[in-house]
N, C-alpha and C positions, 0 to 999 in steps of 0.2 A: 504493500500500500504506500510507504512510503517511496517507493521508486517513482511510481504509478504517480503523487501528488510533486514530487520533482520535478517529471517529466512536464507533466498540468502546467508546475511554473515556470518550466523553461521554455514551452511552446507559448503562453500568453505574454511573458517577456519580451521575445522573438517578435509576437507580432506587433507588440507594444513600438519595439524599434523601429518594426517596419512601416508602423504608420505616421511615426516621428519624425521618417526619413523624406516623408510626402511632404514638396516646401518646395520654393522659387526662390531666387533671389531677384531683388526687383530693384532698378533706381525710379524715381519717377520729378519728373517735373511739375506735378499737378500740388495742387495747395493742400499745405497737410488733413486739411479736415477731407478733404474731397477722395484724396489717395486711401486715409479709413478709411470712409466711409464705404469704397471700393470692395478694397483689399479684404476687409473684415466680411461683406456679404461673399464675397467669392470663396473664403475660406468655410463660412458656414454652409454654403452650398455643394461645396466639392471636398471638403477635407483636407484639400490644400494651403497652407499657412507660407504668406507670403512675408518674408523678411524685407522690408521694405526699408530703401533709406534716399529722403529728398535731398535735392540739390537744383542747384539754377543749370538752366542744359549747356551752356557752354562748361560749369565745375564736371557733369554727364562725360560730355566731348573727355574732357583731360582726363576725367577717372580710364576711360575706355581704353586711352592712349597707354595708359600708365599701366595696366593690366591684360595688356594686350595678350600675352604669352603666357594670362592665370586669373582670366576675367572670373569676376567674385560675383557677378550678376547674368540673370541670363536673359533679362529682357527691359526695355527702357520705356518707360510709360509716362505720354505726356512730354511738353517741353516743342519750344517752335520748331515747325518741320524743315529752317534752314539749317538747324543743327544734325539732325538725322539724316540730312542732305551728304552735308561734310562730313558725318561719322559711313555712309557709305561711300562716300571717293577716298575714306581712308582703307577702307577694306574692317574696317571696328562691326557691321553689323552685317547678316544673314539676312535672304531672302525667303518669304513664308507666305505662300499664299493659304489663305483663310476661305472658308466653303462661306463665310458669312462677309467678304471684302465686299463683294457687289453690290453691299448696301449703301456704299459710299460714292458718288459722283466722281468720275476718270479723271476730273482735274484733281482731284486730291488724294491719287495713289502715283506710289512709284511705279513704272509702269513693268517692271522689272522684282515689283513687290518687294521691295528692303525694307519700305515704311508706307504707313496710310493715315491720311489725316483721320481725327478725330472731332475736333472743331476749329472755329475759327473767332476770332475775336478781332475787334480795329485798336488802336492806338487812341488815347485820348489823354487829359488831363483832369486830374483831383484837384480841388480847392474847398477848405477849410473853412465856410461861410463867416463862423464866428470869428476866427484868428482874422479871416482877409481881412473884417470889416474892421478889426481893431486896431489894424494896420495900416489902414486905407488905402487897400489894393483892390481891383475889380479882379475878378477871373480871367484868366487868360482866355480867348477864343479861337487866335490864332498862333504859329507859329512864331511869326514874328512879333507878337506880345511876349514870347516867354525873352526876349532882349531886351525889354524895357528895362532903365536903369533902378529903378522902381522894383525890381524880384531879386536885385542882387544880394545871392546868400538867403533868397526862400524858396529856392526849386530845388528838389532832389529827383534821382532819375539810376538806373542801374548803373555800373561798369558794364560796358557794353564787349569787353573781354572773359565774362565768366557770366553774362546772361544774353539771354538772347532776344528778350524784350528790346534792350536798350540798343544791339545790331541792328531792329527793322526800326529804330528809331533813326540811326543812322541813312543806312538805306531809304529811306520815306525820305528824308531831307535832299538827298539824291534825286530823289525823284520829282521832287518839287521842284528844286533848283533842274530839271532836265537835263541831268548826266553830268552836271557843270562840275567836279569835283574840287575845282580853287573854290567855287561859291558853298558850296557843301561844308569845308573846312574852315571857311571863314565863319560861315555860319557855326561853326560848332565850338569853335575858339571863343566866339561873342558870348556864346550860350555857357561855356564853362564857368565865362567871370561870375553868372547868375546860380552857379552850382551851387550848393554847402555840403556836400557830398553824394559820394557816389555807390551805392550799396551793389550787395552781391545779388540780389535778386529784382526779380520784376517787378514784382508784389512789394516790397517791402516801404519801397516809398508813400507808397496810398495809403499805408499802414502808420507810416508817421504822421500823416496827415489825416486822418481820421480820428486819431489822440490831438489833434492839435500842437505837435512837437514841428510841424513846420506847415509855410499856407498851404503851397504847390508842388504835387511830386507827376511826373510821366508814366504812364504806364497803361494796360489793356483794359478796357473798360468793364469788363463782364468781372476783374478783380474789383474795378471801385464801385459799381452795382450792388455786388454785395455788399460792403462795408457799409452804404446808402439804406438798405432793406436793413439792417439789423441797427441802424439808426446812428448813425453817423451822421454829424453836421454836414453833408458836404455836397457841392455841387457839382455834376460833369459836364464838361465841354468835347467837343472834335473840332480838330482844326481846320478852319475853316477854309486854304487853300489848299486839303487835301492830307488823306490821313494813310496810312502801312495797316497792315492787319497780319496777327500770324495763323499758320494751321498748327495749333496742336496736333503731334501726331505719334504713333507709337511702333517699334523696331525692337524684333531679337538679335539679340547680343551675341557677334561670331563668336564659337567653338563654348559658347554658354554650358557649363557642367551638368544645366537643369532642362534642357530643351525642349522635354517632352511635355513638363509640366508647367516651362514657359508658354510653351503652343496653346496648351489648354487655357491659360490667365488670356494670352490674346484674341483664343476664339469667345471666352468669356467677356470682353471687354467689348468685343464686336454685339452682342447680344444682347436682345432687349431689356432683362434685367439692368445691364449696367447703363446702357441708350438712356434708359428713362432717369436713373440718378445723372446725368449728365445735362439731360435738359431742366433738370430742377437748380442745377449750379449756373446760372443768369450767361454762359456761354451759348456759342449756337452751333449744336452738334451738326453731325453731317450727313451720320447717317439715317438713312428714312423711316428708322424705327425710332427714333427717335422725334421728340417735340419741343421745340424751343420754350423757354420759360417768357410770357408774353413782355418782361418789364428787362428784358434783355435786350441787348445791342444787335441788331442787326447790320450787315456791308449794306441791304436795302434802303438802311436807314440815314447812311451816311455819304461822304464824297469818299471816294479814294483814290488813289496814286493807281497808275499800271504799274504793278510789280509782276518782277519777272523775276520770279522764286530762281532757278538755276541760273541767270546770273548772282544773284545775291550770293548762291552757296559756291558759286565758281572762286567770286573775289573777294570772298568771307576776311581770308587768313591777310590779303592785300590791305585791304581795308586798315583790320584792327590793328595790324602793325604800323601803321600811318597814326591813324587817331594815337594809340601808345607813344609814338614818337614824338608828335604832336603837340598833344592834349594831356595822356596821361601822366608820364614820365614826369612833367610838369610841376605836377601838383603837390 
Protein backbone atom coordinates (compact mmCIF):
# COMPACT_ATOMS: atom_id res chain seq x y z
CA UNK A 1 0.00 0.00 0.00
CA UNK A 2 2.58 2.16 0.77
CA UNK A 3 4.40 1.65 -2.66
CA UNK A 4 0.83 1.97 -4.38
CA UNK A 5 0.23 5.67 -2.26
CA UNK A 6 4.08 6.60 -3.48
CA UNK A 7 3.53 5.87 -6.75
CA UNK A 8 -0.23 8.14 -6.21
CA UNK A 9 2.20 10.95 -5.36
CA UNK A 10 4.79 10.75 -7.72
CA UNK A 11 2.26 10.44 -10.64
CA UNK A 12 0.17 13.64 -9.30
CA UNK A 13 3.51 15.59 -8.63
CA UNK A 14 4.42 14.71 -12.26
CA UNK A 15 1.41 16.03 -13.53
CA UNK A 16 1.43 18.93 -11.06
CA UNK A 17 4.93 19.98 -13.00
CA UNK A 18 3.52 19.24 -16.19
CA UNK A 19 0.92 21.75 -15.82
CA UNK A 20 3.24 24.40 -14.31
CA UNK A 21 5.39 23.97 -17.25
CA UNK A 22 2.08 25.32 -19.41
CA UNK A 23 3.28 29.39 -19.72
CA UNK A 24 4.48 31.88 -22.59
CA UNK A 25 6.70 34.26 -22.11
CA UNK A 26 5.31 37.54 -23.38
CA UNK A 27 6.70 41.25 -23.76
CA UNK A 28 3.93 43.54 -24.49
CA UNK A 29 3.53 47.08 -25.31
CA UNK A 30 -0.07 47.41 -24.32
CA UNK A 31 -0.83 49.59 -20.84
CA UNK A 32 -0.46 47.40 -17.96
CA UNK A 33 -4.15 47.20 -16.86
CA UNK A 34 -5.13 46.29 -20.54
CA UNK A 35 -2.08 43.44 -20.88
CA UNK A 36 -4.06 41.96 -17.29
CA UNK A 37 -6.76 42.28 -18.08
CA UNK A 38 -5.73 40.08 -21.32
CA UNK A 39 -3.34 37.91 -20.13
CA UNK A 40 -5.35 36.82 -16.93
CA UNK A 41 -8.61 35.81 -19.17
CA UNK A 42 -6.59 34.00 -21.48
CA UNK A 43 -4.90 32.19 -18.71
CA UNK A 44 -8.29 31.38 -17.12
CA UNK A 45 -9.51 30.13 -20.23
CA UNK A 46 -6.72 27.97 -21.42
CA UNK A 47 -4.47 27.17 -18.55
CA UNK A 48 -1.80 28.91 -19.95
CA UNK A 49 -0.16 31.40 -17.47
CA UNK A 50 1.49 34.14 -19.28
CA UNK A 51 4.69 35.73 -17.66
CA UNK A 52 4.30 38.94 -18.84
CA UNK A 53 6.72 41.97 -18.72
CA UNK A 54 5.87 45.69 -20.33
CA UNK A 55 8.04 47.91 -21.82
CA UNK A 56 7.81 50.85 -24.58
CA UNK A 57 8.44 48.99 -28.06
CA UNK A 58 11.53 50.55 -29.14
CA UNK A 59 13.01 49.04 -24.94
CA UNK A 60 10.96 45.42 -27.19
CA UNK A 61 13.31 46.25 -30.38
CA UNK A 62 16.61 46.31 -28.00
CA UNK A 63 15.46 43.56 -25.55
CA UNK A 64 15.01 41.39 -28.85
CA UNK A 65 18.50 42.51 -30.03
CA UNK A 66 20.06 41.66 -26.88
CA UNK A 67 18.64 38.10 -26.72
CA UNK A 68 18.96 37.26 -29.89
CA UNK A 69 20.81 33.86 -29.43
CA UNK A 70 18.59 33.14 -25.98
CA UNK A 71 15.36 35.02 -26.46
CA UNK A 72 13.53 34.87 -22.90
CA UNK A 73 10.09 35.78 -24.65
CA UNK A 74 8.20 34.19 -27.29
CA UNK A 75 5.83 36.52 -28.46
CA UNK A 76 5.53 40.52 -28.59
CA UNK A 77 2.05 41.95 -27.96
CA UNK A 78 1.06 45.34 -28.75
CA UNK A 79 3.46 48.39 -29.37
CA UNK A 80 3.60 50.48 -32.90
CA UNK A 81 3.72 48.35 -35.81
CA UNK A 82 6.84 50.56 -37.18
CA UNK A 83 8.79 48.73 -34.44
CA UNK A 84 7.69 45.05 -35.43
CA UNK A 85 8.43 46.42 -38.97
CA UNK A 86 12.24 46.81 -37.97
CA UNK A 87 12.21 43.95 -35.56
CA UNK A 88 11.44 41.99 -38.97
CA UNK A 89 14.25 43.40 -41.22
CA UNK A 90 16.34 42.51 -38.20
CA UNK A 91 15.53 38.99 -38.76
CA UNK A 92 14.27 39.28 -34.38
CA UNK A 93 10.65 37.95 -35.23
CA UNK A 94 8.82 34.76 -37.13
CA UNK A 95 6.25 34.41 -39.45
CA UNK A 96 2.69 32.93 -38.31
CA UNK A 97 -0.08 32.96 -40.18
CA UNK A 98 -3.33 32.79 -37.88
CA UNK A 99 -6.74 30.79 -39.26
CA UNK A 100 -8.39 33.99 -37.56
CA UNK A 101 -5.62 36.81 -39.43
CA UNK A 102 -8.54 37.45 -42.14
CA UNK A 103 -10.36 39.34 -39.80
CA UNK A 104 -8.08 42.06 -40.06
CA UNK A 105 -8.04 44.49 -43.35
CA UNK A 106 -4.79 43.61 -45.83
CA UNK A 107 -3.46 47.14 -45.07
CA UNK A 108 -2.79 46.16 -41.71
CA UNK A 109 -0.91 42.75 -42.04
CA UNK A 110 2.45 41.91 -43.12
CA UNK A 111 1.87 40.55 -46.01
CA UNK A 112 4.58 37.87 -45.47
CA UNK A 113 2.78 37.50 -41.94
CA UNK A 114 5.67 38.49 -39.37
CA UNK A 115 3.11 40.86 -37.64
CA UNK A 116 -0.63 42.07 -37.88
CA UNK A 117 -2.06 45.07 -36.79
CA UNK A 118 -4.25 45.07 -33.81
CA UNK A 119 -5.43 48.60 -33.63
CA UNK A 120 -4.81 51.89 -34.53
CA UNK A 121 -4.99 55.18 -32.66
CA UNK A 122 -3.93 59.01 -34.02
CA UNK A 123 -1.51 61.33 -32.24
CA UNK A 124 -2.96 64.12 -30.22
CA UNK A 125 -2.39 66.39 -27.26
CA UNK A 126 -3.39 66.23 -23.36
CA UNK A 127 -3.88 69.46 -21.47
CA UNK A 128 -4.42 69.81 -17.83
CA UNK A 129 -7.73 72.36 -17.99
CA UNK A 130 -7.12 73.36 -14.22
CA UNK A 131 -3.01 73.72 -14.37
CA UNK A 132 -3.44 75.56 -18.11
CA UNK A 133 -5.88 77.98 -16.68
CA UNK A 134 -3.66 78.80 -13.62
CA UNK A 135 -1.03 79.27 -15.97
CA UNK A 136 -2.63 81.17 -18.50
CA UNK A 137 -2.03 78.84 -21.32
CA UNK A 138 -4.84 77.98 -23.96
CA UNK A 139 -4.51 74.20 -25.23
CA UNK A 140 -2.51 73.79 -27.88
CA UNK A 141 -4.41 72.98 -31.38
CA UNK A 142 -1.94 72.87 -33.42
CA UNK A 143 1.59 71.95 -34.18
CA UNK A 144 2.94 74.93 -34.34
CA UNK A 145 1.31 76.02 -30.98
CA UNK A 146 3.25 73.52 -29.03
CA UNK A 147 6.57 76.55 -30.17
CA UNK A 148 4.93 79.15 -28.46
CA UNK A 149 7.24 80.66 -26.11
CA UNK A 150 4.58 80.46 -23.73
CA UNK A 151 4.84 76.09 -23.09
CA UNK A 152 8.57 76.57 -22.58
CA UNK A 153 9.32 73.80 -19.86
CA UNK A 154 5.37 72.54 -19.92
CA UNK A 155 5.40 69.96 -22.74
CA UNK A 156 6.57 66.54 -22.14
CA UNK A 157 6.59 63.86 -24.93
CA UNK A 158 8.47 60.33 -25.05
CA UNK A 159 12.30 59.80 -26.09
CA UNK A 160 11.46 58.93 -29.30
CA UNK A 161 14.79 56.29 -29.18
CA UNK A 162 13.02 53.73 -26.65
CA UNK A 163 9.25 54.43 -27.73
CA UNK A 164 7.76 54.58 -30.60
CA UNK A 165 4.85 56.87 -29.86
CA UNK A 166 7.23 59.65 -29.95
CA UNK A 167 9.19 58.15 -33.77
CA UNK A 168 5.56 58.68 -35.43
CA UNK A 169 5.74 61.96 -33.79
CA UNK A 170 8.73 62.56 -35.44
CA UNK A 171 7.75 61.00 -38.61
CA UNK A 172 4.17 63.12 -38.60
CA UNK A 173 6.24 66.33 -38.44
CA UNK A 174 7.94 64.99 -41.70
CA UNK A 175 5.17 64.68 -43.18
CA UNK A 176 3.72 67.81 -42.59
CA UNK A 177 6.66 69.76 -43.39
CA UNK A 178 6.54 67.35 -46.92
CA UNK A 179 9.74 65.27 -46.68
CA UNK A 180 11.56 68.73 -45.82
CA UNK A 181 13.86 67.04 -43.34
CA UNK A 182 16.00 70.75 -42.46
CA UNK A 183 12.36 71.90 -41.76
CA UNK A 184 11.44 68.67 -39.64
CA UNK A 185 14.64 69.39 -37.44
CA UNK A 186 14.37 72.72 -37.17
CA UNK A 187 11.01 72.05 -36.10
CA UNK A 188 12.04 69.64 -33.56
CA UNK A 189 15.00 71.65 -32.10
CA UNK A 190 12.25 74.73 -31.59
CA UNK A 191 10.01 72.17 -29.98
CA UNK A 192 12.85 70.66 -27.57
CA UNK A 193 13.55 74.20 -25.89
CA UNK A 194 9.55 73.70 -24.88
CA UNK A 195 10.42 70.04 -23.54
CA UNK A 196 10.83 69.41 -19.50
CA UNK A 197 11.45 66.16 -20.33
CA UNK A 198 11.41 63.26 -22.04
CA UNK A 199 10.15 59.96 -20.74
CA UNK A 200 10.45 56.40 -21.76
CA UNK A 201 7.10 55.66 -22.61
CA UNK A 202 4.20 56.98 -24.72
CA UNK A 203 1.80 56.96 -22.06
CA UNK A 204 3.60 58.25 -19.50
CA UNK A 205 3.24 61.89 -20.23
CA UNK A 206 -0.64 62.03 -20.36
CA UNK A 207 -0.13 60.47 -17.18
CA UNK A 208 1.73 63.42 -15.66
CA UNK A 209 -0.73 65.49 -16.84
CA UNK A 210 -3.76 64.04 -15.72
CA UNK A 211 -2.08 64.58 -11.96
CA UNK A 212 -1.45 67.91 -12.81
CA UNK A 213 2.53 67.48 -12.59
CA UNK A 214 2.78 69.38 -15.88
CA UNK A 215 -0.19 71.24 -18.59
CA UNK A 216 0.83 69.55 -21.97
CA UNK A 217 2.22 66.12 -22.70
CA UNK A 218 2.06 64.21 -26.72
CA UNK A 219 0.94 61.36 -27.04
CA UNK A 220 -2.09 58.72 -28.63
CA UNK A 221 -5.26 59.67 -27.89
CA UNK A 222 -7.28 56.49 -27.16
CA UNK A 223 -4.32 56.61 -23.99
CA UNK A 224 -5.68 60.31 -22.89
CA UNK A 225 -9.42 59.16 -23.52
CA UNK A 226 -9.08 57.11 -20.81
CA UNK A 227 -7.54 59.10 -18.39
CA UNK A 228 -10.63 61.67 -19.59
CA UNK A 229 -13.50 58.66 -18.62
CA UNK A 230 -12.02 57.95 -15.27
CA UNK A 231 -12.15 61.65 -14.67
CA UNK A 232 -9.26 63.52 -15.21
CA UNK A 233 -9.24 67.27 -15.62
CA UNK A 234 -8.31 67.34 -19.16
CA UNK A 235 -8.89 68.38 -22.41
CA UNK A 236 -7.92 66.64 -26.01
CA UNK A 237 -6.91 68.34 -29.17
CA UNK A 238 -5.49 66.92 -32.81
CA UNK A 239 -3.52 68.82 -34.61
CA UNK A 240 -4.88 70.66 -36.75
CA UNK A 241 -2.49 70.61 -39.80
CA UNK A 242 -2.59 67.01 -39.76
CA UNK A 243 -1.83 64.32 -37.25
CA UNK A 244 0.43 60.24 -37.57
CA UNK A 245 -1.41 57.59 -36.12
CA UNK A 246 0.14 54.17 -35.03
CA UNK A 247 -1.02 50.28 -35.66
CA UNK A 248 -0.61 48.56 -32.65
CA UNK A 249 0.33 45.21 -33.65
CA UNK A 250 1.59 41.88 -32.44
CA UNK A 251 4.68 39.26 -33.61
CA UNK A 252 6.28 35.99 -32.46
CA UNK A 253 9.45 36.04 -31.27
CA UNK A 254 12.33 34.15 -33.72
CA UNK A 255 13.40 30.74 -32.21
CA UNK A 256 10.90 31.73 -29.11
CA UNK A 257 11.49 28.57 -26.49
CA UNK A 258 7.58 28.77 -26.14
CA UNK A 259 6.08 28.73 -29.64
CA UNK A 260 3.41 26.42 -29.46
CA UNK A 261 1.83 28.06 -26.68
CA UNK A 262 2.97 31.60 -28.09
CA UNK A 263 0.73 30.53 -31.25
CA UNK A 264 -2.04 29.76 -29.06
CA UNK A 265 -1.95 33.42 -26.97
CA UNK A 266 -1.99 34.82 -30.69
CA UNK A 267 -4.71 32.97 -32.10
CA UNK A 268 -6.34 33.87 -28.65
CA UNK A 269 -5.72 37.50 -29.13
CA UNK A 270 -7.20 37.31 -32.65
CA UNK A 271 -10.48 36.01 -31.09
CA UNK A 272 -13.53 37.47 -30.20
CA UNK A 273 -13.16 37.16 -26.41
CA UNK A 274 -10.11 39.30 -26.45
CA UNK A 275 -11.65 41.66 -29.83
CA UNK A 276 -14.23 42.61 -27.49
CA UNK A 277 -11.82 43.60 -24.37
CA UNK A 278 -10.04 45.79 -26.89
CA UNK A 279 -12.94 47.68 -28.08
CA UNK A 280 -13.90 48.54 -24.49
CA UNK A 281 -10.05 50.12 -24.13
CA UNK A 282 -11.32 53.63 -26.14
CA UNK A 283 -8.79 52.26 -29.05
CA UNK A 284 -10.06 51.35 -32.46
CA UNK A 285 -9.47 47.62 -33.20
CA UNK A 286 -9.25 46.37 -36.53
CA UNK A 287 -10.60 43.51 -36.54
CA UNK A 288 -14.28 42.99 -37.49
CA UNK A 289 -15.05 41.05 -34.55
CA UNK A 290 -14.53 43.41 -32.86
CA UNK A 291 -16.53 47.13 -31.95
CA UNK A 292 -15.12 50.33 -31.24
CA UNK A 293 -15.97 51.96 -27.86
CA UNK A 294 -18.31 54.93 -29.31
CA UNK A 295 -16.22 57.83 -27.19
CA UNK A 296 -13.02 56.75 -28.95
CA UNK A 297 -10.97 58.36 -31.45
CA UNK A 298 -11.59 57.41 -34.79
CA UNK A 299 -8.68 58.22 -38.21
CA UNK A 300 -12.62 59.05 -39.48
CA UNK A 301 -12.76 61.53 -37.13
CA UNK A 302 -9.73 63.21 -37.77
CA UNK A 303 -7.15 64.89 -40.47
CA UNK A 304 -4.14 62.87 -41.03
CA UNK A 305 -0.64 62.82 -42.63
CA UNK A 306 -0.17 60.08 -45.61
CA UNK A 307 2.00 57.88 -43.93
CA UNK A 308 3.94 55.50 -45.50
CA UNK A 309 4.45 52.87 -42.64
CA UNK A 310 7.60 51.09 -44.79
CA UNK A 311 9.31 54.15 -45.22
CA UNK A 312 9.06 55.14 -41.64
CA UNK A 313 10.52 51.49 -40.79
CA UNK A 314 13.17 51.77 -43.75
CA UNK A 315 14.66 55.17 -42.07
CA UNK A 316 13.73 54.39 -38.42
CA UNK A 317 17.57 53.80 -37.39
CA UNK A 318 18.58 57.08 -39.88
CA UNK A 319 16.25 59.17 -38.25
CA UNK A 320 16.99 58.57 -34.51
CA UNK A 321 20.50 58.78 -34.87
CA UNK A 322 20.11 62.26 -36.37
CA UNK A 323 17.59 63.41 -33.74
CA UNK A 324 20.31 61.62 -30.85
CA UNK A 325 22.98 63.65 -32.45
CA UNK A 326 20.93 66.59 -32.79
CA UNK A 327 18.52 66.82 -30.10
CA UNK A 328 19.31 64.37 -27.60
CA UNK A 329 22.82 64.16 -26.89
CA UNK A 330 22.13 67.61 -26.14
CA UNK A 331 20.38 67.68 -23.21
Amino acid sequence: MKKLASFAVAVTTAATLAFGQQSVGAYTTLEEPLAKQLFELFEKETGIKVNWQRLAGGEVETRLEAERVNPQASIWVGGVGLNHMSAKAKGLTAPYKSKLASNTPDQYRDKENFWIGLYVGPLGFITNEKVAKEQGLTPPKSWKDLLKPEYKGKIRVANPTTSGTAYNMITTIRYVFKGDEAKTFDYLKKLDANIDQYTKSGAAGGKSVAIGEIPVAIGYAHDMVKLKVEGAPVVITIPSEGTGYEVASMSLVKDGKEAVNAKKLYDWILAKPAQEIFGQWYVVPLSKLAAKNPVAFSLKDVKTVDQDLQWDADNKNRLLDRWTKEIGSKR
